[in-house]
DOPATOR-639225 format. One record per atom (N, C-alpha, C): residue number from 1; chain; atom name; x, y, z. Coordinates in pm, whole numbers, plus 32768, in hexadecimal, padded with zeros to 4 digits. Example, Ala and Ser with C-alpha at 12.3 -4.5 7.8 and 13.67 -1.06 7.14 Angstrom:
2
+-----+-------+------+------+------+------+
!  nr ! kette ! atom !   c1 !   c2 !   c3 !
+-----+-------+------+------+------+------+
!   1 !     A !    N ! 8527 ! 7DC7 ! 830C !
!   1 !     A !   CA ! 84CE ! 7E3E ! 830C !
!   1 !     A !    C ! 8528 ! 7EB6 ! 830C !
!   2 !     A !    N ! 8505 ! 7F1F ! 82C4 !
!   2 !     A !   CA ! 8557 ! 7F96 ! 82CA !
!   2 !     A !    C ! 850A ! 8003 ! 8313 !
+-----+-------+------+------+------+------+
END
This chain:
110
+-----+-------+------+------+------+------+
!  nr ! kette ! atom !   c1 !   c2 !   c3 !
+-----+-------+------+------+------+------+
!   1 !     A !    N ! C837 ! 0697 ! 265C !
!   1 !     A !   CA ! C858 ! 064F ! 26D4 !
!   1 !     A !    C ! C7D7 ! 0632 ! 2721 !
!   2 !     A !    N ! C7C9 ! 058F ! 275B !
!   2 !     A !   CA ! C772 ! 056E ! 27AD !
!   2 !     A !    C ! C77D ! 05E3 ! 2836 !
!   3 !     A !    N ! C6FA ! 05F3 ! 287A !
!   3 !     A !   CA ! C6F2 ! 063E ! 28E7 !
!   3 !     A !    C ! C6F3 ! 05CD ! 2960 !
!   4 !     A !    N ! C730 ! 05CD ! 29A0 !
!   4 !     A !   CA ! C753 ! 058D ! 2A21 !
!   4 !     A !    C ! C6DC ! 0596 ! 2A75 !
!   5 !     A !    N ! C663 ! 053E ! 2A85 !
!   5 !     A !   CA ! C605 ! 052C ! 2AD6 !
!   5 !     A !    C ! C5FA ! 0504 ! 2B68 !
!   6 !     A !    N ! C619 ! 0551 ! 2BD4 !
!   6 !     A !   CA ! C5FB ! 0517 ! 2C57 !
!   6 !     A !    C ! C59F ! 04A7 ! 2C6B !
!   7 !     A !    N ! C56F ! 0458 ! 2CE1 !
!   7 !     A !   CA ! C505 ! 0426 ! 2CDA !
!   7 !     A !    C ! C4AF ! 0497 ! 2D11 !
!   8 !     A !    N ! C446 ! 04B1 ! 2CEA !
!   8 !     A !   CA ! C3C3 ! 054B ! 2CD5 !
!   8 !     A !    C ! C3CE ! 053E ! 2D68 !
!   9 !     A !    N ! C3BF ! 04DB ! 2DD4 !
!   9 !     A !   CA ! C38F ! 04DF ! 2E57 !
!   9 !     A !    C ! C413 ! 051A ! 2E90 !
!  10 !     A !    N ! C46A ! 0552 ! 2E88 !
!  10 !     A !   CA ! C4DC ! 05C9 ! 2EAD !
!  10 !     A !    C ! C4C8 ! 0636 ! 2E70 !
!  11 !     A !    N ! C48B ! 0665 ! 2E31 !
!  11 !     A !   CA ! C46D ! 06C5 ! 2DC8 !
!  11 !     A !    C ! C3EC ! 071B ! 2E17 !
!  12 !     A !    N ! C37B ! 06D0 ! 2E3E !
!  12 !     A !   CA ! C31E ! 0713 ! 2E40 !
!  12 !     A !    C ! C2CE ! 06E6 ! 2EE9 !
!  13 !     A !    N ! C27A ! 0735 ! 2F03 !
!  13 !     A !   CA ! C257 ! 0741 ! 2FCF !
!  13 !     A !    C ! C227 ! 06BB ! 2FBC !
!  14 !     A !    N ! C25A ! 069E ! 305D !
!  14 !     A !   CA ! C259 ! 062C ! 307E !
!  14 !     A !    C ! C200 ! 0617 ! 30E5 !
!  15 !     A !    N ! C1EF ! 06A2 ! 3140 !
!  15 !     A !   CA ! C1CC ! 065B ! 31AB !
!  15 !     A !    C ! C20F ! 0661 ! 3236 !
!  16 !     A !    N ! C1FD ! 066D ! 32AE !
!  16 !     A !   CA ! C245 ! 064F ! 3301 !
!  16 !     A !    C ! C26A ! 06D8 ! 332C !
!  17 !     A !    N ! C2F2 ! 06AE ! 3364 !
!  17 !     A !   CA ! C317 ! 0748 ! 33EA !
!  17 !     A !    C ! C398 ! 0776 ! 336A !
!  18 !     A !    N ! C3AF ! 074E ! 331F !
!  18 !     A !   CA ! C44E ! 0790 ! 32BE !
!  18 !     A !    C ! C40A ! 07FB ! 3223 !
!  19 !     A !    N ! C462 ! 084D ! 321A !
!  19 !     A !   CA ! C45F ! 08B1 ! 31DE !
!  19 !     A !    C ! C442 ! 0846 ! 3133 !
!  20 !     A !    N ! C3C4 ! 0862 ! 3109 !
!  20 !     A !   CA ! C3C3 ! 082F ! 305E !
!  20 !     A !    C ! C43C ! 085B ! 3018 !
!  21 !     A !    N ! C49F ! 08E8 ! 301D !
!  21 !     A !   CA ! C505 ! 08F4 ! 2FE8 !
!  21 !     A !    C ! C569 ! 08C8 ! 3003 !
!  22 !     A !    N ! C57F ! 08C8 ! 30B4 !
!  22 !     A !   CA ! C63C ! 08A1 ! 30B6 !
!  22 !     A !    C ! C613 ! 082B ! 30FF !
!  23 !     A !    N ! C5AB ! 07E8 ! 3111 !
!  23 !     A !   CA ! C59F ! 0783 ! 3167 !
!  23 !     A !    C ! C5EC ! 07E1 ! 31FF !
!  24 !     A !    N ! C5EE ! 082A ! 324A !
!  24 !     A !   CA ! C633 ! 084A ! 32BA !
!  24 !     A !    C ! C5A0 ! 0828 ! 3315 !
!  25 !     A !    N ! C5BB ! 080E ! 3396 !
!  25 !     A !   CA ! C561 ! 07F7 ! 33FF !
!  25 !     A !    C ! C584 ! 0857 ! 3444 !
!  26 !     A !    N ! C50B ! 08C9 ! 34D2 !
!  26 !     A !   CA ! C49A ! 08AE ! 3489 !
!  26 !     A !    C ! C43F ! 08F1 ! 3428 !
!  27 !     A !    N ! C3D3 ! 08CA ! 33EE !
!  27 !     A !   CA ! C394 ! 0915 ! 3382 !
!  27 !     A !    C ! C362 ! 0990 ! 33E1 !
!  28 !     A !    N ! C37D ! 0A0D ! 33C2 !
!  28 !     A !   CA ! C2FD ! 0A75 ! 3418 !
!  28 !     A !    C ! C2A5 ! 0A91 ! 33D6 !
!  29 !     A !    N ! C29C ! 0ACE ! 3358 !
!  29 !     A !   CA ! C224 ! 0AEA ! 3305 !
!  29 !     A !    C ! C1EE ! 0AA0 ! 3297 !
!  30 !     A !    N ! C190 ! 0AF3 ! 3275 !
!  30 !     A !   CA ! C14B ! 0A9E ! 31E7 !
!  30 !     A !    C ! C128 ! 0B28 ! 31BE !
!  31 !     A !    N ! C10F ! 0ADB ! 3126 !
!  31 !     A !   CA ! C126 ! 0B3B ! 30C3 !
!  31 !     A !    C ! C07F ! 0B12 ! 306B !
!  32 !     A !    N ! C040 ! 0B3E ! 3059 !
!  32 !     A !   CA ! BFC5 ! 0AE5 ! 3002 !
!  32 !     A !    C ! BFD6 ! 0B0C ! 2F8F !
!  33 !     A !    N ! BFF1 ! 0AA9 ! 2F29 !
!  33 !     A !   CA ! BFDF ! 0A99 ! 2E8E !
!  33 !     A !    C ! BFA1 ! 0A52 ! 2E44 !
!  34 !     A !    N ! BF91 ! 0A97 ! 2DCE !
!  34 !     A !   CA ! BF2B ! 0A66 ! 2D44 !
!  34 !     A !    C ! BF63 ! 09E3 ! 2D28 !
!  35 !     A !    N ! BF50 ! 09B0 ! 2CEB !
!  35 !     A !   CA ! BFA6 ! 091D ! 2CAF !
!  35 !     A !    C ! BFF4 ! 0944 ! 2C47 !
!  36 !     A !    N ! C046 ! 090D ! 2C33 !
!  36 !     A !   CA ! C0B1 ! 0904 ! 2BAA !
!  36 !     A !    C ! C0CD ! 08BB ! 2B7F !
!  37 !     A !    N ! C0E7 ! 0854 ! 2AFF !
!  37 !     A !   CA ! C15B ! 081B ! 2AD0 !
!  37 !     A !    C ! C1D5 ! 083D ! 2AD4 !
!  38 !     A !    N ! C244 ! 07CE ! 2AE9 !
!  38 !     A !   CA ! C2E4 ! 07B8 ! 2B1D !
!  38 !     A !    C ! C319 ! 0742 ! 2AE0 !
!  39 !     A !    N ! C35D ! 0747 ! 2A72 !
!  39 !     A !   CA ! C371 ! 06CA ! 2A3F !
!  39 !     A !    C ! C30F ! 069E ! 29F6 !
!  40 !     A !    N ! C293 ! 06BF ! 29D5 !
!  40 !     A !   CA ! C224 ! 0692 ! 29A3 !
!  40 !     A !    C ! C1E0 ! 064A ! 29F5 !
!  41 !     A !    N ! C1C8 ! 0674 ! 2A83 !
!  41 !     A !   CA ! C19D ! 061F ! 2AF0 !
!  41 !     A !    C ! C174 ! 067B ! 2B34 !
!  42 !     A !    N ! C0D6 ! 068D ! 2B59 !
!  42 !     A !   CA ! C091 ! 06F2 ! 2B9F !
!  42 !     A !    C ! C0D8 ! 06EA ! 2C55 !
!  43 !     A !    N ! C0E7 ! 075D ! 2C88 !
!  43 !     A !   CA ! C113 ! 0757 ! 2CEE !
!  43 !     A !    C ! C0BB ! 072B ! 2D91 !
!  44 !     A !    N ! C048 ! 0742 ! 2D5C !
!  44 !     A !   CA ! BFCC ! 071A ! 2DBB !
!  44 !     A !    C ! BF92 ! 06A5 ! 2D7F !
!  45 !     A !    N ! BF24 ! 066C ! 2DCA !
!  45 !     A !   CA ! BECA ! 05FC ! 2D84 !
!  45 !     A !    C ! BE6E ! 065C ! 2D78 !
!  46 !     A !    N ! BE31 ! 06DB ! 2DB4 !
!  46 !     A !   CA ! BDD6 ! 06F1 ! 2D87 !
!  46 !     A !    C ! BDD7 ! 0797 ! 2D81 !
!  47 !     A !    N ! BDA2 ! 07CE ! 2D5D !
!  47 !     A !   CA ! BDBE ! 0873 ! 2D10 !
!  47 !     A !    C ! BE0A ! 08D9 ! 2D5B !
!  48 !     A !    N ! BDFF ! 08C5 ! 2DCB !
!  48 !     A !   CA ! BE82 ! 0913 ! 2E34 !
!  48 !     A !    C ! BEBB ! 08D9 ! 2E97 !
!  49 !     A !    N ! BF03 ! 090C ! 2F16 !
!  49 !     A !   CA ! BF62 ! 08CB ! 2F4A !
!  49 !     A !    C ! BF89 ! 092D ! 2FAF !
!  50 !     A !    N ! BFF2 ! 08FF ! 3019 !
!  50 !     A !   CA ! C069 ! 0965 ! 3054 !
!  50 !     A !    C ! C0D3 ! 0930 ! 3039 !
!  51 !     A !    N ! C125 ! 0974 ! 3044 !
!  51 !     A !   CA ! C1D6 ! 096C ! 3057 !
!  51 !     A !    C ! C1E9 ! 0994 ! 30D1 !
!  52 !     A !    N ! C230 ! 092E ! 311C !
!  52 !     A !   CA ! C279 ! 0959 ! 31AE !
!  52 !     A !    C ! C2F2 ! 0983 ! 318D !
!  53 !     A !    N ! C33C ! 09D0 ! 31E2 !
!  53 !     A !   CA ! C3A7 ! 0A2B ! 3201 !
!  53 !     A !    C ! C3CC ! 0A35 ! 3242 !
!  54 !     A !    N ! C476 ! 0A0E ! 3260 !
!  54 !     A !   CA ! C4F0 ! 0A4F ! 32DA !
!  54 !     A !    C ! C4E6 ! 0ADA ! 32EB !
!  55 !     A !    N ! C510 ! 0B06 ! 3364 !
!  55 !     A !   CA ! C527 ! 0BAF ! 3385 !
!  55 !     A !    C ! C571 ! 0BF8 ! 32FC !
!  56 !     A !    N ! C5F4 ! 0BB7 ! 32E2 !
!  56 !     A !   CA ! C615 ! 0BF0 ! 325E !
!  56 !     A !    C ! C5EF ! 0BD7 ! 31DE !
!  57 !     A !    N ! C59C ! 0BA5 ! 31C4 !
!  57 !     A !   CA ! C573 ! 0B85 ! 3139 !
!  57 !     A !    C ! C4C4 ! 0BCE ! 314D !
!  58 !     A !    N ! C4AA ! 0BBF ! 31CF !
!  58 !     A !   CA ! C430 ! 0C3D ! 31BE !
!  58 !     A !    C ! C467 ! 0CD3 ! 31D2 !
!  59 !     A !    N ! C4DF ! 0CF8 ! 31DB !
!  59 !     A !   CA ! C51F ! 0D91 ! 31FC !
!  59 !     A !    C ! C526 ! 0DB0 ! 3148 !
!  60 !     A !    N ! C575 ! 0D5A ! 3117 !
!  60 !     A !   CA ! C580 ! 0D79 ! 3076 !
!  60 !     A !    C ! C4F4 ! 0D63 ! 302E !
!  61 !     A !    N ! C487 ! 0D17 ! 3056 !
!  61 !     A !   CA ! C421 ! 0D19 ! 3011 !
!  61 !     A !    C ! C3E3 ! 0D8B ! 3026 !
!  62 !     A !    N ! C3A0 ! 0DBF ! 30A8 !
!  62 !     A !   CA ! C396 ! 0E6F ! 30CA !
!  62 !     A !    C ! C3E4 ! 0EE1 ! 30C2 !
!  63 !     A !    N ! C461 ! 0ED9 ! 3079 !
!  63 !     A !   CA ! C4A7 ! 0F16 ! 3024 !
!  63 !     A !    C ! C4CD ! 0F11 ! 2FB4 !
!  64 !     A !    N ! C47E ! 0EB9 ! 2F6D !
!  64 !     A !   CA ! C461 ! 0EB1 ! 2EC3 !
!  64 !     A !    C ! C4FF ! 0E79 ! 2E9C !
!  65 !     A !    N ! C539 ! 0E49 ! 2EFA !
!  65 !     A !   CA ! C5D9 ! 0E02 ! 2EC0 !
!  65 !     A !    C ! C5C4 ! 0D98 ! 2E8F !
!  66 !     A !    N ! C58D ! 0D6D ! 2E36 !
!  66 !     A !   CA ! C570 ! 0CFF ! 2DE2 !
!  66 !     A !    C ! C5D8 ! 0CDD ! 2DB0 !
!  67 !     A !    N ! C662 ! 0D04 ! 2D78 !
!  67 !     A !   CA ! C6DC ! 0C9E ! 2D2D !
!  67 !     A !    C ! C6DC ! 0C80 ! 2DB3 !
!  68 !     A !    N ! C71B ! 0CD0 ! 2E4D !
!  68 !     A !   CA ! C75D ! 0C9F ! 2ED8 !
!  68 !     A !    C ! C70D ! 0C2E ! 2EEC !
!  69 !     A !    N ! C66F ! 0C2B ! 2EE1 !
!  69 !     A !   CA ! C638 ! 0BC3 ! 2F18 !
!  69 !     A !    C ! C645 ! 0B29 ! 2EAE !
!  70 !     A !    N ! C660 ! 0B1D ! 2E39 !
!  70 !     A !   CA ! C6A9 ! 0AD8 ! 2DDF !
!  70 !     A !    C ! C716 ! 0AB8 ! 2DE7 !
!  71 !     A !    N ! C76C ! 0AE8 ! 2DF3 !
!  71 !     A !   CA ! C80A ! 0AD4 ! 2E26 !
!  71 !     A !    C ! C7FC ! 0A5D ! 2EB3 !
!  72 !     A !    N ! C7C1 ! 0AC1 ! 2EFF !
!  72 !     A !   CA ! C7AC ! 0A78 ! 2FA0 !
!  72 !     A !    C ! C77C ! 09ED ! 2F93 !
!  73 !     A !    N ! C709 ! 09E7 ! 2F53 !
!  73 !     A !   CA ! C6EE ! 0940 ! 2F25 !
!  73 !     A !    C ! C716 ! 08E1 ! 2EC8 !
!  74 !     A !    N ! C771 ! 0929 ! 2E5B !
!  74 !     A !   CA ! C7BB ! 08DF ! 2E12 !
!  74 !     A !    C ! C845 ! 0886 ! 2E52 !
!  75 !     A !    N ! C869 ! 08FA ! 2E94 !
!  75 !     A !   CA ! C8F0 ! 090F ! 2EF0 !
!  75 !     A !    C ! C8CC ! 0873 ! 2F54 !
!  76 !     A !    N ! C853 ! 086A ! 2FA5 !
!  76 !     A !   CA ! C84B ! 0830 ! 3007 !
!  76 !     A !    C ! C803 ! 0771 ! 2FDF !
!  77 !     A !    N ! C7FF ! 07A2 ! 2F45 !
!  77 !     A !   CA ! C7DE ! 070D ! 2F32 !
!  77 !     A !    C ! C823 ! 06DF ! 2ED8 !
!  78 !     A !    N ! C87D ! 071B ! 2EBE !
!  78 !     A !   CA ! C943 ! 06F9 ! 2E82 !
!  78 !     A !    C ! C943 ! 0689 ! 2EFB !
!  79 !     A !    N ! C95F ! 06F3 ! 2F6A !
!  79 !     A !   CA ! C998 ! 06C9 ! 2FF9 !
!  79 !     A !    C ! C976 ! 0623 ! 302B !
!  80 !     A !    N ! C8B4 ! 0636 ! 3006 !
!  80 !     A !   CA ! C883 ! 0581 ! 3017 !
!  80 !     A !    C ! C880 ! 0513 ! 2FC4 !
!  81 !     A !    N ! C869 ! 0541 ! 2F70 !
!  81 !     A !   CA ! C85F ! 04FC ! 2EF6 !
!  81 !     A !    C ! C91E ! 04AC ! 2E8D !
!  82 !     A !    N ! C8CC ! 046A ! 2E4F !
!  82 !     A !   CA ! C946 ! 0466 ! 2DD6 !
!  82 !     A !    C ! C946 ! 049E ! 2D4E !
!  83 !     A !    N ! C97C ! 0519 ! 2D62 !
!  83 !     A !   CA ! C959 ! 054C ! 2CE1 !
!  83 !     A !    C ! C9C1 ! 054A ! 2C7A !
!  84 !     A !    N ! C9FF ! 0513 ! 2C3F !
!  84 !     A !   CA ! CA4E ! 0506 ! 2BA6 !
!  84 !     A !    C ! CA8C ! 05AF ! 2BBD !
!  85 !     A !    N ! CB07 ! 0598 ! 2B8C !
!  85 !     A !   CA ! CB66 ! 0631 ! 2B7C !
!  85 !     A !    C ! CB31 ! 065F ! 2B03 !
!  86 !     A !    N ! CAFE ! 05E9 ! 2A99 !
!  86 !     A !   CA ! CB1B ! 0624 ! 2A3B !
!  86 !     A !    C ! CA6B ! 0646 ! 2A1E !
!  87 !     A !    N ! CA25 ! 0647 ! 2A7B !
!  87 !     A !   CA ! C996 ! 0662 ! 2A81 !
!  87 !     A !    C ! C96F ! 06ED ! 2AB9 !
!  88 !     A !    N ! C9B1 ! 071F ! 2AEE !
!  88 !     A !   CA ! C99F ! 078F ! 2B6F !
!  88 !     A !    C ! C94B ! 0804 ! 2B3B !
!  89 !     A !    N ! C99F ! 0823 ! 2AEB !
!  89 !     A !   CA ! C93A ! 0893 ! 2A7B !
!  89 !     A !    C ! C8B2 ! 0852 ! 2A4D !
!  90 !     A !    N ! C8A0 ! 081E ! 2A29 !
!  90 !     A !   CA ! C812 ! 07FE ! 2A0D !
!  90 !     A !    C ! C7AB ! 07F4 ! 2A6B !
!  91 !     A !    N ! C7FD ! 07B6 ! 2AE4 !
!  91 !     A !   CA ! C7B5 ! 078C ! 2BA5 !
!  91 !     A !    C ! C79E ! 081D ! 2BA0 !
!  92 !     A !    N ! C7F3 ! 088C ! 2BA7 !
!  92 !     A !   CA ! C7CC ! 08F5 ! 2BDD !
!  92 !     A !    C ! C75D ! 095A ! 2B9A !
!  93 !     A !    N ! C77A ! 0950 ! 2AE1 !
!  93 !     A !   CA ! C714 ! 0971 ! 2AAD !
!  93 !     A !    C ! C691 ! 095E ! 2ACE !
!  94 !     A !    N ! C66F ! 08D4 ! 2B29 !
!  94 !     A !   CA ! C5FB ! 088B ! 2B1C !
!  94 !     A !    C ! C5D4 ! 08D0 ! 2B9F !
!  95 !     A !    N ! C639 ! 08F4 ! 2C1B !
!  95 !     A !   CA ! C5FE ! 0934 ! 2C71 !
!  95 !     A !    C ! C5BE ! 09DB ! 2C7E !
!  96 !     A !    N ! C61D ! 0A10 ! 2BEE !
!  96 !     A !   CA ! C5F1 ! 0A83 ! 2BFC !
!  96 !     A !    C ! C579 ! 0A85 ! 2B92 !
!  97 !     A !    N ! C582 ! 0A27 ! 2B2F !
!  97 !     A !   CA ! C4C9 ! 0A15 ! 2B2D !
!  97 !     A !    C ! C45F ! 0A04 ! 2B6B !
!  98 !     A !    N ! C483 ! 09CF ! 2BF6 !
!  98 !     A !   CA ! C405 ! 0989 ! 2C5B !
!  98 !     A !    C ! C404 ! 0A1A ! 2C91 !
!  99 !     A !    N ! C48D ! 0A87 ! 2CCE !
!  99 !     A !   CA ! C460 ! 0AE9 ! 2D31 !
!  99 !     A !    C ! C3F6 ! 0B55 ! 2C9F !
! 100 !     A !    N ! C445 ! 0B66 ! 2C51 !
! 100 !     A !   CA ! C40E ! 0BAB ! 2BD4 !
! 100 !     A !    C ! C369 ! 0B88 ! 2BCB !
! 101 !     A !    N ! C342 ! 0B0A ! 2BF9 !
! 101 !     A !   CA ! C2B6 ! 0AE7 ! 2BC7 !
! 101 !     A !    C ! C267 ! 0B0B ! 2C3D !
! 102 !     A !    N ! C28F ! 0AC2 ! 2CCE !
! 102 !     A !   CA ! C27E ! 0ADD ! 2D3C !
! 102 !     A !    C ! C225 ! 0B7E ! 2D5E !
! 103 !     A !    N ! C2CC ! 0BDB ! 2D28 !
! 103 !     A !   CA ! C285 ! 0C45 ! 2D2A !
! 103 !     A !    C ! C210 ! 0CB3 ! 2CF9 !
! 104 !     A !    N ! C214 ! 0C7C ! 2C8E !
! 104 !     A !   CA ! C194 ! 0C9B ! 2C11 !
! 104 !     A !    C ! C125 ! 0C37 ! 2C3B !
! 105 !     A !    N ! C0F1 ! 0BDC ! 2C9D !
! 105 !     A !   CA ! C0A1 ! 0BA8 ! 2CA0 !
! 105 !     A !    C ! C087 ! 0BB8 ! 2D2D !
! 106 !     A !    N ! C0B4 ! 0C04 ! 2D7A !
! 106 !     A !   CA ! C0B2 ! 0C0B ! 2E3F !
! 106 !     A !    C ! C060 ! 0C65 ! 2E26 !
! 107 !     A !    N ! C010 ! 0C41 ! 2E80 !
! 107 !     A !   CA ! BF8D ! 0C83 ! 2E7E !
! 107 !     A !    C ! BF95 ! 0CF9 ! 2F35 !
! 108 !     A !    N ! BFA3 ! 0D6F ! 2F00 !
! 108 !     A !   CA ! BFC1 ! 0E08 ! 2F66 !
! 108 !     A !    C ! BF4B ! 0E05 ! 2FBA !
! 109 !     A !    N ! BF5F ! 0E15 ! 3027 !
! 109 !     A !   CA ! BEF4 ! 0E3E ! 3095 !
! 109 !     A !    C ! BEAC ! 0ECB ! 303C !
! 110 !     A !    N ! BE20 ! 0EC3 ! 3048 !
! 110 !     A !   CA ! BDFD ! 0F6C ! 2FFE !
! 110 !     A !    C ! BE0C ! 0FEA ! 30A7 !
+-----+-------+------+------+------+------+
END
């Protein structure tokens, strides 16, 4: 089965005052990370980056809830988007690849 491709610019930081995961306004934190591929599409233009963050999606990121913080952004771009019924599983796979990568590439205060 084909994998159901967002357009990447919902997928990955954008920018601005809304959470890179649930899109929620407003962003409070940042997160600084390495770069990754997502889709086969580097997530930065250039070798690192931040991720902004809602109050709850930075509570589960400083509590290592990585499926919750997957769920939360899968969940919330069901909500905007048009996503196919018969796509959903794959949409969500793809998000818990981005938190999955996200987290192996977030670079820890020492």
């Amino acid at each position: 089965m084909q994998r159901w491709c967002p357009p990447s610019a919902c997928l990955v930081p954008q920018g601005g005052n809304a959470c890179d995961f649930c899109d929620t306004c407003p962003a409070i934190r940042l997160y600084r990370c390495n770069n990754f591929e997502l889709n086969g599409f580097p997530v930065f233009s250039n070798g690192s980056g931040v991720w902004a963050t809602c109050r709850k999606c930075a509570e589960f990121i400083d509590e290592g809830r990585w499926s919750n913080l997957a769920e939360r952004a899968f969940q919330k771009f069901v909500k905007h988007h048009s996503v196919p019924r018969i796509n959903a599983i794959s949409v969500r796979i793809q998000f818990a690849d981005m938190v999955r990568l996200f987290a192996a590439h977030r670079k820890v205060a020492d």
